[in-house]
N, CA, C and O of each residue as an XYZ file, in Angstrom:
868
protein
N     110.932     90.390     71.970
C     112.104     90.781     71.163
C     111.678     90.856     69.703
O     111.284     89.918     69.010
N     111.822     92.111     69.363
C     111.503     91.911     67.578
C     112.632     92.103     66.546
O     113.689     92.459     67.067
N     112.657     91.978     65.437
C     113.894     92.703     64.441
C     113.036     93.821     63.802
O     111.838     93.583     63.642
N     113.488     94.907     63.457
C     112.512     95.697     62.521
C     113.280     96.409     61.795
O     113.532     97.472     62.362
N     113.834     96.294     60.660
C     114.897     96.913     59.810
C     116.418     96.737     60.115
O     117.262     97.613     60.304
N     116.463     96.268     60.114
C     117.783     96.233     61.270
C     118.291     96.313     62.109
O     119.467     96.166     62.441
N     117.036     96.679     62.761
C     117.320     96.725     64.713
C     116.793     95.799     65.223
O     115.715     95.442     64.747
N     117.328     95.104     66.318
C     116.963     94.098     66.715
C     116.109     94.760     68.456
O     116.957     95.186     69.238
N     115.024     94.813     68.843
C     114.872     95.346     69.806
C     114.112     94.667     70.871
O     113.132     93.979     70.585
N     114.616     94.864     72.386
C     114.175     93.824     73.288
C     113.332     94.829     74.203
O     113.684     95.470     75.193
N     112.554     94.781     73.785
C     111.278     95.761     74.319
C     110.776     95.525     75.959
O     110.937     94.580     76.732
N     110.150     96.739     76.084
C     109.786     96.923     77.759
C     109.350     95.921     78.397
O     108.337     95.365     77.975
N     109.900     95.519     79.382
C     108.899     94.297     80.035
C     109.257     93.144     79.676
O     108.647     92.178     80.135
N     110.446     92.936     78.671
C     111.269     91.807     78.412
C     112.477     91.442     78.791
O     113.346     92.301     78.645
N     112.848     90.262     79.306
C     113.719     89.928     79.840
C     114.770     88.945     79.270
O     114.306     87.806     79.332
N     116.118     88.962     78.693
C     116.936     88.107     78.425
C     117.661     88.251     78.790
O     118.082     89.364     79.103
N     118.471     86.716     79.028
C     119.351     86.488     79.580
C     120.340     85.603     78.868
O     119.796     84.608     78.388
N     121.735     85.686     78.646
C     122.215     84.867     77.364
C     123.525     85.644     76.526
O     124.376     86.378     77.028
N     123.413     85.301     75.341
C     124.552     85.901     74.084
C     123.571     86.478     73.298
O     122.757     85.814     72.656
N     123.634     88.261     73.333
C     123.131     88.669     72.004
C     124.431     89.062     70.658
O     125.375     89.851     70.680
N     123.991     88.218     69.702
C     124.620     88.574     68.371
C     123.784     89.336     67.559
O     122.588     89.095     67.397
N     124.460     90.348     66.993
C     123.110     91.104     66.246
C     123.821     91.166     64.324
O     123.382     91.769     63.345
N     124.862     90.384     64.461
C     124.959     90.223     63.062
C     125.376     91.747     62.241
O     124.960     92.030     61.118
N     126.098     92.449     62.904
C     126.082     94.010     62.563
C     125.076     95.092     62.474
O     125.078     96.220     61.980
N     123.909     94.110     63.349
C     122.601     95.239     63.267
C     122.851     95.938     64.763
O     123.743     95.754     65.592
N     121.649     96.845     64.757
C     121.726     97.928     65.612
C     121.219     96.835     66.823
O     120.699     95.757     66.536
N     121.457     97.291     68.223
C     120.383     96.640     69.360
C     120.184     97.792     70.248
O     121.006     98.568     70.734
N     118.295     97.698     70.398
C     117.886     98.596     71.132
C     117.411     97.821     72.310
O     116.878     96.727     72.127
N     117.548     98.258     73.386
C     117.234     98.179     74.826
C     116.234     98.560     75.438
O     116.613     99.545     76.071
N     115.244     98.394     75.630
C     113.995     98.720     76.548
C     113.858     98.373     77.708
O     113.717     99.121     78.675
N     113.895     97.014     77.699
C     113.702     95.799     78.845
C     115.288     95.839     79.903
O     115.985     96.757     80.335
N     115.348     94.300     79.997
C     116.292     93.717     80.649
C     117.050     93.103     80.270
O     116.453     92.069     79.970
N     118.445     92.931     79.950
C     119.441     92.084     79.191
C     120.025     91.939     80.643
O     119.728     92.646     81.605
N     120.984     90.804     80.617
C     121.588     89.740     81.399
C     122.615     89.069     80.306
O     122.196     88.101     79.671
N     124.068     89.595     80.041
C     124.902     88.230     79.486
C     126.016     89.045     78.678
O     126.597     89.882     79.369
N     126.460     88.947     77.220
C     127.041     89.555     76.386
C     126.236     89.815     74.944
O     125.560     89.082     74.222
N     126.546     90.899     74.893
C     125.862     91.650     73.797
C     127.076     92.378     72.963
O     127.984     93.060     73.438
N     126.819     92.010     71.453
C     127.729     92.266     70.609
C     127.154     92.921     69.449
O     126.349     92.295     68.760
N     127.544     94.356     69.096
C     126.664     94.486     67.834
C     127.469     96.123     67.040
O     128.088     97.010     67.628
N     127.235     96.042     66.002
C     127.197     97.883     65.559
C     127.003     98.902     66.667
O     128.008     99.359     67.211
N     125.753     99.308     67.060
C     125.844    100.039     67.563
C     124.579     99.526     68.725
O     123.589     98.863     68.416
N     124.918    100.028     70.114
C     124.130     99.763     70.706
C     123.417    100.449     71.900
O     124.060    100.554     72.944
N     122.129    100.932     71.845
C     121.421    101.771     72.546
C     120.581    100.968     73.802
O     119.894     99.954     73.676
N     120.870    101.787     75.127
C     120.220    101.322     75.839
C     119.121    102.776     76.191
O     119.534    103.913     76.420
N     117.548    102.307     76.149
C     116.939    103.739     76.650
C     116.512    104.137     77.683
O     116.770    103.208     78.448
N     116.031    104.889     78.243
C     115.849    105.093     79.343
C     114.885    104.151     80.049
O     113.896    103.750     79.437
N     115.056    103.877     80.968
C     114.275    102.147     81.835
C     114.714    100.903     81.803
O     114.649     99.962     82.593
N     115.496    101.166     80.015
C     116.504     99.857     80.056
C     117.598     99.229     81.189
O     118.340     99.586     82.104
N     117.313     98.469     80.721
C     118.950     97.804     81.964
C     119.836     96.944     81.240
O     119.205     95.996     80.773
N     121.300     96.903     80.914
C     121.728     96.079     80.364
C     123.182     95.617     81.705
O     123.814     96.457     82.346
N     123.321     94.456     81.769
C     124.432     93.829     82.787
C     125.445     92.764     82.180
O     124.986     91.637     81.992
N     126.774     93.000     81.853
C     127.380     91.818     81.703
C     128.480     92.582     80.722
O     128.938     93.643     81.147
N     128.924     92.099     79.440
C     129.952     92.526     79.122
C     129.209     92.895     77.196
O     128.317     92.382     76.521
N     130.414     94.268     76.935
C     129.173     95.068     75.617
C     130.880     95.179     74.563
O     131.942     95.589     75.032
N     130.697     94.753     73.313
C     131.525     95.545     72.189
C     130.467     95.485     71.248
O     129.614     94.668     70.901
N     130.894     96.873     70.896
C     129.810     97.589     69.798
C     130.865     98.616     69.490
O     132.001     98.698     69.958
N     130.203     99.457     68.522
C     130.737    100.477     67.541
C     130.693    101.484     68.187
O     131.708    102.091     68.527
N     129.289    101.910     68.527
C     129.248    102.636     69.373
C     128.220    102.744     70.114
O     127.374    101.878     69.887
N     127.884    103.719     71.181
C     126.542    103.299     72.726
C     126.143    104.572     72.540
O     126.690    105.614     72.177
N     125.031    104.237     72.882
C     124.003    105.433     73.754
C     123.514    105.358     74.324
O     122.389    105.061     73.923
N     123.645    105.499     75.837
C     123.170    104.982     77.206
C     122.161    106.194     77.988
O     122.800    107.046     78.603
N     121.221    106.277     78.000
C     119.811    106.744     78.392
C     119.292    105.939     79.747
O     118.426    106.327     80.531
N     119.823    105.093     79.786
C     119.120    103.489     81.291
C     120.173    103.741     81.508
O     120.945    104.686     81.341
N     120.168    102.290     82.129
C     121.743    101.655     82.948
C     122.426    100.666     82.207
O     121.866     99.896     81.427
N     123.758    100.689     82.476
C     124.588    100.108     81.723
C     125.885     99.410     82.828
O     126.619    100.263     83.327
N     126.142     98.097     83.165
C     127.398     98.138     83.999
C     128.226     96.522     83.441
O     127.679     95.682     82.726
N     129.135     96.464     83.805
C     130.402     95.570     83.441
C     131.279     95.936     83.044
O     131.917     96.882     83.505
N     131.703     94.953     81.573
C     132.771     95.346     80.923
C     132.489     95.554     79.150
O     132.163     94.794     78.239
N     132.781     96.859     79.251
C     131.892     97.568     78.079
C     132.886     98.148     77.529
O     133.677     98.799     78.211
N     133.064     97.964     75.726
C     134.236     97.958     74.911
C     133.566     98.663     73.914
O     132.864     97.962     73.185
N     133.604    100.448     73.569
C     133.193    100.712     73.033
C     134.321    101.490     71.850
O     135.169    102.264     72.293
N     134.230    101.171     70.129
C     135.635    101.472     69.426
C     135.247    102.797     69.273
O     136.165    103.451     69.768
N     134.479    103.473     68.902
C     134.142    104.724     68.373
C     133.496    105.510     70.006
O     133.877    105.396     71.171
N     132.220    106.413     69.264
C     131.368    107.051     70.542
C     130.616    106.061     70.867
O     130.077    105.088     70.341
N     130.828    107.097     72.956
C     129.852    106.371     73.553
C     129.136    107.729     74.248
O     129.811    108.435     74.996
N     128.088    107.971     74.031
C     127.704    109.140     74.911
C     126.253    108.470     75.324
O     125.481    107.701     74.751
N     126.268    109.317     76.937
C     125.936    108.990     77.964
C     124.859    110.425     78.018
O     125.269    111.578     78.154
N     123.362    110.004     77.870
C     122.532    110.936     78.331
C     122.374    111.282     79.648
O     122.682    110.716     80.697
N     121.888    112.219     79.416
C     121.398    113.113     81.165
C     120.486    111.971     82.196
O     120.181    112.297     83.343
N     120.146    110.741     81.670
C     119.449    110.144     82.293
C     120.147    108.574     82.386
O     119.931    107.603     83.112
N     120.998    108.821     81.380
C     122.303    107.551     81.301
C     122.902    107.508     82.674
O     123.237    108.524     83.283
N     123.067    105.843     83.303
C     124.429    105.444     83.756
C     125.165    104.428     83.887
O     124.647    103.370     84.245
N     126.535    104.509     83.629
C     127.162    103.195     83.337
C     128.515    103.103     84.412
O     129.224    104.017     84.833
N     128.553    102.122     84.587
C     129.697    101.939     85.628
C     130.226    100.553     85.329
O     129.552     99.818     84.606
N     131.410    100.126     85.841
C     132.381     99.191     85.639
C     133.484     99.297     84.714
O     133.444    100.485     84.394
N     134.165     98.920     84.276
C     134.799     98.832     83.374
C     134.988     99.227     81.692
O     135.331     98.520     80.744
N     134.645    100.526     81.762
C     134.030    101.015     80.373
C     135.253    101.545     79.906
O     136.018    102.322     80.478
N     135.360    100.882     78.491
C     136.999    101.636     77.429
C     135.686    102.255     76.336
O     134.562    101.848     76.043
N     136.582    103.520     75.923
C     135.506    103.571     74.425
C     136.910    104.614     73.839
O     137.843    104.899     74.590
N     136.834    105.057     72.475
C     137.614    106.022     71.650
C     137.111    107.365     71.972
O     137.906    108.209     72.386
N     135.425    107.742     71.765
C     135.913    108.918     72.346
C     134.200    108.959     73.221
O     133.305    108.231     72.790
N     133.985    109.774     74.291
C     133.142    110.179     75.156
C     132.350    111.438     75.032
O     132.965    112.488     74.846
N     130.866    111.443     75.129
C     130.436    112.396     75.120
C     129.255    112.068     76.310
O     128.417    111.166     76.319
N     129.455    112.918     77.097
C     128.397    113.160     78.456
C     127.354    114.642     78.608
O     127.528    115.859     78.666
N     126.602    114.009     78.621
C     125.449    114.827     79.200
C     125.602    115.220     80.984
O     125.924    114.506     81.933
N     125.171    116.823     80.891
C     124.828    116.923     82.688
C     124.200    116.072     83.245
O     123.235    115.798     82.532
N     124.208    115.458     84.186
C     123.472    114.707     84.919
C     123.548    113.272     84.734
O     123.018    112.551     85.579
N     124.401    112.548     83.299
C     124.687    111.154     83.407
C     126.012    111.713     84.449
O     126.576    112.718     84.882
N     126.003    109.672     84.466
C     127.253    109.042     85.457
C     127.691    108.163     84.570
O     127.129    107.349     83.837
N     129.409    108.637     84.871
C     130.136    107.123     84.156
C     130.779    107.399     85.753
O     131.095    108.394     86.404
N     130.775    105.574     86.021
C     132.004    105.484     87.371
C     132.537    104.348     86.947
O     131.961    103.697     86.076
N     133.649    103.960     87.464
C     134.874    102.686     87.534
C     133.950    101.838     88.608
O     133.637    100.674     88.358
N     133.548    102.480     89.786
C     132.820    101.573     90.876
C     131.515    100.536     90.262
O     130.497    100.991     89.741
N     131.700     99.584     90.384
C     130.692     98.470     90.463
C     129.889     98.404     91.571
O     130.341     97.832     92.563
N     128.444     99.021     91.613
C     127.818     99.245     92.520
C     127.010     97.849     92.805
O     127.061     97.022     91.895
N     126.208     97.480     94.077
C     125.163     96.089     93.917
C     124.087     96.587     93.564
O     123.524     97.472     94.208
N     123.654     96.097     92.508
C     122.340     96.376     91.841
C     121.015     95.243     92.619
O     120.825     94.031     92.719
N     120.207     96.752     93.119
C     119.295     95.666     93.860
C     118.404     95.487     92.963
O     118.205     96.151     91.946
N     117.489     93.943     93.618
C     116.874     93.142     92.797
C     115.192     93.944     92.401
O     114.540     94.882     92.858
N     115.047     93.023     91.404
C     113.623     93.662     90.496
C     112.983     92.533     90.459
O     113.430     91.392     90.341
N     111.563     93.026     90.599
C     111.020     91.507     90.064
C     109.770     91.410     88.751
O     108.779     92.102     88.517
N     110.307     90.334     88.141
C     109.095     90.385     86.973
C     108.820     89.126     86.939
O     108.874     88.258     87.810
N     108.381     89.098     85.356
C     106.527     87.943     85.473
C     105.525     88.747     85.157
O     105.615     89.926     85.498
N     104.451     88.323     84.497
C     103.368     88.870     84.578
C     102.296     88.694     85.869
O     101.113     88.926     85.617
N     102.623     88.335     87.100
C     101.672     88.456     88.338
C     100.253     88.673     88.117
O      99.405     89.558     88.242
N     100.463     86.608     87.458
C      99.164     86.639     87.263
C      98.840     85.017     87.144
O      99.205     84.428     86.127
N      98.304     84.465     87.962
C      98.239     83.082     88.385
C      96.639     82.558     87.953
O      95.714     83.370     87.926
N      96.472     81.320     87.671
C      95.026     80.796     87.433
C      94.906     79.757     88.467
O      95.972     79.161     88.616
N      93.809     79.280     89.349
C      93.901     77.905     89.967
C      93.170     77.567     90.345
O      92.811     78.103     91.393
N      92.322     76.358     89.782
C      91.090     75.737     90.802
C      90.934     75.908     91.850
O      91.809     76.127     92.688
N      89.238     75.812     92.092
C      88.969     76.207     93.369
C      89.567     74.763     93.952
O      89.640     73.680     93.371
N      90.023     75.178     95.484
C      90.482     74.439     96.251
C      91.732     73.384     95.980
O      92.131     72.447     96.672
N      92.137     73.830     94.866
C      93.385     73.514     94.180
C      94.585     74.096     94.582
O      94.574     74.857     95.550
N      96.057     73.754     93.731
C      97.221     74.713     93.944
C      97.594     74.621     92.230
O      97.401     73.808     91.327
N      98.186     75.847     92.369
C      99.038     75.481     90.684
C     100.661     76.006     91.221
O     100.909     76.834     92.098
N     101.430     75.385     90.549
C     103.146     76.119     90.421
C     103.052     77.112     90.024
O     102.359     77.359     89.038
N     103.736     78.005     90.686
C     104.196     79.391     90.148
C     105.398     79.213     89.395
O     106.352     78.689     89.969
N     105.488     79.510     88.384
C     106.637     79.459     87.102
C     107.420     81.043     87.023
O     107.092     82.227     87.082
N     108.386     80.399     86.889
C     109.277     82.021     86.316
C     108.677     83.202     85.418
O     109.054     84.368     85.536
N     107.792     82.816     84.590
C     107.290     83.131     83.816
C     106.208     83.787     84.738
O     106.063     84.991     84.522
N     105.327     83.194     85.831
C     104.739     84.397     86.709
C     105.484     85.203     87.588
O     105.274     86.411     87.700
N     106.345     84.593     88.217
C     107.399     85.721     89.340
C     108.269     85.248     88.672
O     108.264     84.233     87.976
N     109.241     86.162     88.919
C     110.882     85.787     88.927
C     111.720     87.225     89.510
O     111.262     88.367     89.479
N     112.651     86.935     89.875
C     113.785     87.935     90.401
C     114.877     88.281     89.701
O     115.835     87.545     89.463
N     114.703     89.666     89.291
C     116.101     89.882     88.607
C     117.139     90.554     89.334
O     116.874     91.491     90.087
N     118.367     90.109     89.144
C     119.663     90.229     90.204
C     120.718     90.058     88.929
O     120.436     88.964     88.439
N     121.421     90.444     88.442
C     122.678     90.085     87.991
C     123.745     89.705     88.992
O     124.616     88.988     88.500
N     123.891     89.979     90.182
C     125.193     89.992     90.909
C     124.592     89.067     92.403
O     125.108     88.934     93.512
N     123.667     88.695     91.994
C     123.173     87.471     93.063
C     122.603     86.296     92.469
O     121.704     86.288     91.628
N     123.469     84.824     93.204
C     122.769     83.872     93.193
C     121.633     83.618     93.212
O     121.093     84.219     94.141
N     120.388     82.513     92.181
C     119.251     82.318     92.622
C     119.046     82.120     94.180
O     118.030     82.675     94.599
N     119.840     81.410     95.177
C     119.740     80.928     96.233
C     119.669     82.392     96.964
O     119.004     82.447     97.998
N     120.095     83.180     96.652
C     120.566     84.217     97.886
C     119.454     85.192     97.169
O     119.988     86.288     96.999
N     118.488     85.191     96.824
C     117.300     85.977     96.637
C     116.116     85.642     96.929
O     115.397     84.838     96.335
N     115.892     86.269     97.871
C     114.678     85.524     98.572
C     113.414     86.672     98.372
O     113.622     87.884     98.427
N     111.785     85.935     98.080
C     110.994     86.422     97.921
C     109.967     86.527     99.517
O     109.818     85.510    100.195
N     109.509     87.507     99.826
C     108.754     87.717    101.273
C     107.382     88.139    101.118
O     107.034     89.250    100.718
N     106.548     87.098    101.490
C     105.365     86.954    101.136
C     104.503     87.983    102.235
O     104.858     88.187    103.396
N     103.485     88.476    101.681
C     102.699     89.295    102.752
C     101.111     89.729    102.041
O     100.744     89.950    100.887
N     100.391     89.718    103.440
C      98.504     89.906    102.599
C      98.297     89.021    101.595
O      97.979     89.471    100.494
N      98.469     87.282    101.829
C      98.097     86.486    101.088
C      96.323     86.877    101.765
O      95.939     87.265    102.868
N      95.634     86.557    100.534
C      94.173     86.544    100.434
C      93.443     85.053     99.336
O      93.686     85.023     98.130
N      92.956     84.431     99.724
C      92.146     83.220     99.314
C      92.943     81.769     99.642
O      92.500     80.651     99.381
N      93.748     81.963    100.041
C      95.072     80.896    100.377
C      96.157     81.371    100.447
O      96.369     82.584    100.451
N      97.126     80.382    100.523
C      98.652     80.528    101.152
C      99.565     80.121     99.688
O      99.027     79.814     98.624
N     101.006     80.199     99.913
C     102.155     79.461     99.362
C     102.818     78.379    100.182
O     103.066     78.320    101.386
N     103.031     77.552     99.198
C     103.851     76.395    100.125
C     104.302     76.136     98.849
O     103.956     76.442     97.708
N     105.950     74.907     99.825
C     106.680     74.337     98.835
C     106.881     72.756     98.470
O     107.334     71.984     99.315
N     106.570     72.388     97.353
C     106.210     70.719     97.133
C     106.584     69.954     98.148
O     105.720     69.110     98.383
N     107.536     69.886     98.874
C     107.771     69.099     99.871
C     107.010     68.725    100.935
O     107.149     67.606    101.430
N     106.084     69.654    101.427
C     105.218     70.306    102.313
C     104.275     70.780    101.860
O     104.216     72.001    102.004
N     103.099     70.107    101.113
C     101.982     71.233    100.450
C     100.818     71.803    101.596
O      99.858     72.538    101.367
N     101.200     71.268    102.760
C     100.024     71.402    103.226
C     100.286     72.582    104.393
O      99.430     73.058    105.139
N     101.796     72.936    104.333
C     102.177     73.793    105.418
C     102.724     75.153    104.347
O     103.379     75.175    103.305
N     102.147     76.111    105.118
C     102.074     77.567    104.614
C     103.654     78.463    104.791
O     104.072     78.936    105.848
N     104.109     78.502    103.903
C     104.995     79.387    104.117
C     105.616     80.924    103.994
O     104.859     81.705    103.418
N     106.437     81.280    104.288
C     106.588     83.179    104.350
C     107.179     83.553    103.348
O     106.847     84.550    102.706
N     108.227     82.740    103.045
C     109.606     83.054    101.820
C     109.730     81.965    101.544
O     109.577     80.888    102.122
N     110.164     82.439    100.158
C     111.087     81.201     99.541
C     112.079     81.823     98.613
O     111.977     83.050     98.622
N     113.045     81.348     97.780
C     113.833     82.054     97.063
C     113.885     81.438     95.510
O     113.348     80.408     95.104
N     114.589     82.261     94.875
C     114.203     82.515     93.278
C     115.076     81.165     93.221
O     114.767     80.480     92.246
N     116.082     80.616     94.020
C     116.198     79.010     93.585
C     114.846     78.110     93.125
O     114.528     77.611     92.045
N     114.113     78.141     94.633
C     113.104     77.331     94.355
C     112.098     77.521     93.308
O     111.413     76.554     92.976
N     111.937     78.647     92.760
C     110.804     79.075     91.472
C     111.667     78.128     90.694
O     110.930     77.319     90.129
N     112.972     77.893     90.428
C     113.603     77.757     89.272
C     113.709     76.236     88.890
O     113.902     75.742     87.779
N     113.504     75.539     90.283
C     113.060     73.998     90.754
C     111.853     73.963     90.352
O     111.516     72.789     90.193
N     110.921     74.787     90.076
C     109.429     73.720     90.116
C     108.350     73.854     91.416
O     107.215     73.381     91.362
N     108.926     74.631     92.682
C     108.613     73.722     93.636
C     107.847     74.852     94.543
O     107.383     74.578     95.650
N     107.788     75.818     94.104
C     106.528     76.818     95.051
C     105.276     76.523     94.277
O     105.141     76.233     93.088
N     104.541     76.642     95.077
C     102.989     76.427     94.607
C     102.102     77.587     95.444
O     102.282     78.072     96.561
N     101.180     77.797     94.536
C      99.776     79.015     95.423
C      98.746     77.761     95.412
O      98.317     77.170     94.422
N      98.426     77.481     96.971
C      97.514     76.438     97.106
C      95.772     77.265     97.612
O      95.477     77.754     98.703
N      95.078     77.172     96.595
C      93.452     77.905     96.967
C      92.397     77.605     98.056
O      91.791     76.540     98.168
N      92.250     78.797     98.915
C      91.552     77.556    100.593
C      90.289     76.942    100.150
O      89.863     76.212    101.045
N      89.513     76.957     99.092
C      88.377     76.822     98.501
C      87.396     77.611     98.476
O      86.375     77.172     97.947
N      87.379     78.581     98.856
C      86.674     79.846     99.319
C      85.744     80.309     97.877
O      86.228     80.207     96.749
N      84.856     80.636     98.043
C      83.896     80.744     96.596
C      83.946     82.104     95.920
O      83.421     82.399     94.846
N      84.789     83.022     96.864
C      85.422     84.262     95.842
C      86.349     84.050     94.236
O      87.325     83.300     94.221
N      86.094     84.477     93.504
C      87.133     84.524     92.437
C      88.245     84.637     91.953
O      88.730     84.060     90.980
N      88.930     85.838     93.035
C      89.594     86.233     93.214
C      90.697     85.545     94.389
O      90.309     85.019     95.432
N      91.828     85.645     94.069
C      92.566     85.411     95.501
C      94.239     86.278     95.123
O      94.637     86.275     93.958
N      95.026     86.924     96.173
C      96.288     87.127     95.961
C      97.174     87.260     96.655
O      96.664     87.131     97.768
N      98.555     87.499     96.836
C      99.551     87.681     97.600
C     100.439     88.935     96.993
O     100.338     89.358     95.841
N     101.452     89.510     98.152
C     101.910     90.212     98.247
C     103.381     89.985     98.095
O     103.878     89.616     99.160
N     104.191     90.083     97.162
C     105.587     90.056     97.175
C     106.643     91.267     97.110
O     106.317     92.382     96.704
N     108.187     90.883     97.630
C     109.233     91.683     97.442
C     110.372     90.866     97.464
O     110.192     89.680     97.740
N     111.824     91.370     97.164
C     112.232     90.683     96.833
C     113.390     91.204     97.970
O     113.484     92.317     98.490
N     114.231     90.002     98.165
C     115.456     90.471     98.989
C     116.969     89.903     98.657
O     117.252     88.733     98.399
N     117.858     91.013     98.727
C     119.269     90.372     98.057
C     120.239     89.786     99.121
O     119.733     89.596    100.227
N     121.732     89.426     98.946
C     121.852     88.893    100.476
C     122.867     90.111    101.115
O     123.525     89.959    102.144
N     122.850     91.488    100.193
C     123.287     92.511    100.611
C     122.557     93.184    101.445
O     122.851     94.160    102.135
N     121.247     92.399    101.303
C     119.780     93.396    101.949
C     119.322     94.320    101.019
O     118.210     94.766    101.301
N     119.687     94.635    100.274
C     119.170     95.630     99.544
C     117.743     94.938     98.700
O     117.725     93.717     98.545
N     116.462     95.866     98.128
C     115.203     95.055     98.136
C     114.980     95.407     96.817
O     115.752     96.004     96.067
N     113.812     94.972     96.578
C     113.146     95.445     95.455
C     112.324     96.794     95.317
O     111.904     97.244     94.251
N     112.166     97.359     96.557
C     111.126     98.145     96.619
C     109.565     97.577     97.367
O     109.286     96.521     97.935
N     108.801     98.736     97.081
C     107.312     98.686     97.424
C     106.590     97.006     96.918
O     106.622     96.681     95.731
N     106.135     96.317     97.710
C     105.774     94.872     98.023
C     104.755     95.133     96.198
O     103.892     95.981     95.971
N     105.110     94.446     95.576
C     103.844     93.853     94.227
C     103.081     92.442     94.867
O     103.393     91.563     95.671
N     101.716     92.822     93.886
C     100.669     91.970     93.996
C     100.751     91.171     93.099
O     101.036     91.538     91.959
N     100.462     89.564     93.493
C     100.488     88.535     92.642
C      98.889     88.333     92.449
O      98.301     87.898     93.440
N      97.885     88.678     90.935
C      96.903     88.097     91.053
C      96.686     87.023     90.985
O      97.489     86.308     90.386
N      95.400     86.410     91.628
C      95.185     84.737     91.188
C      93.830     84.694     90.924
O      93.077     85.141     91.789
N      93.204     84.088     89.542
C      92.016     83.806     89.375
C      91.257     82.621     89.684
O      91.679     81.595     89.151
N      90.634     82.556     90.134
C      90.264     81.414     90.526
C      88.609     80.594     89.750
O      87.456     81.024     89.779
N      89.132     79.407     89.173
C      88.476     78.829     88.454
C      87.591     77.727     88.607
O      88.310     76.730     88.549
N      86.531     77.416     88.754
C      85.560     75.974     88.910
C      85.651     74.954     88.306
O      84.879     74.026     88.542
């Protein structure tokens, strides 16, 4: 997240979750917002995602945009814009090919982290939010479950059990402390697993991501 003249901007590949106040500055959108966002004017761009509830001056929606969104002046909606839920604004301007709908659709889950783990040989380390995590606005940590596949140099297990290998676990337990990547000791460098994510609508994340793990002496 940076400020740079008066824009406050939460750049690609960043994730917050929370109250943005921007103090009457502009907020630009790249990344991922999660919460209420309040500002002058506020742009989401294309890849952005913003979820939860928006008053601003006015929008420019290029990504996605859904809740309850209070816009006093313009809100126009690019060709690549879409926003749904509950959107008031003064006046509207749409591009071919955006969507404004009233319907609140389930937004399936995403997953980030930098998927990228360190761990002694024949060791385990915790996987932290900060390496995986699941993004869901409209699902419980509990009801998002991660599905492990093509682990290579070792397994996952959960503190309770370090010694037994498991398939899934869910973005509760990342949020506990309590998954671990345990290393079989194997003298490669390398080791990794395969993740995706699942909502309890079923709906997924997509194509399985690779978790790297380096492995250290």
């Amino acid at each position: 997240m940076a400020d740079s003249r008066g824009v406050l901007i939460i750049g690609e590949g960043a994730v917050l979750k929370g109250e943005v106040k921007s103090g009457g500055q502009k907020v630009e959108i790249w990344g991922y917002v999660e919460g209420k966002v309040s500002a002058s004017e506020v742009v989401v761009q294309e890849g952005g995602q913003l979820f939860g509830s928006v008053n601003s001056d006015t929008a420019e929606i290029r990504g996605h945009i859904q809740g309850d969104v209070r816009v006093q002046q313009l809100i126009q909606i690019k060709s690549t814009g879409h926003a749904a839920g509950k959107i008031k604004y003064g006046r509207l301007s749409m591009e071919e090919g955006g969507e404004l709908s009233a319907h609140v659709r389930n937004i399936p889950p995403t997953i980030g982290g930098d998927l990228d783990l360190t761990v002694p040989k024949g060791g385990a380390v915790r996987i932290t939010t900060a390496d995986l995590n699941a993004l869901d606005p409209d699902d419980k940590p509990e009801d998002l479950h991660f599905q492990i596949s093509n682990a290579a140099g070792g397994y996952l297990a959960l503190s309770s059990n370090p010694k037994l290998p498991v398939s899934s676990f869910s973005q509760a337990d990342l949020e506990k402390g309590i998954v671990y990547f345990a290393h079989d000791g194997s003298d490669a460098q390398k080791a990794r697993f395969n993740v995706q994510v699942t909502d309890l609508s079923g709906s997924n994340s997509g194509p399985a991501k690779t978790v790297n793990v380096a492995v250290r002496d």
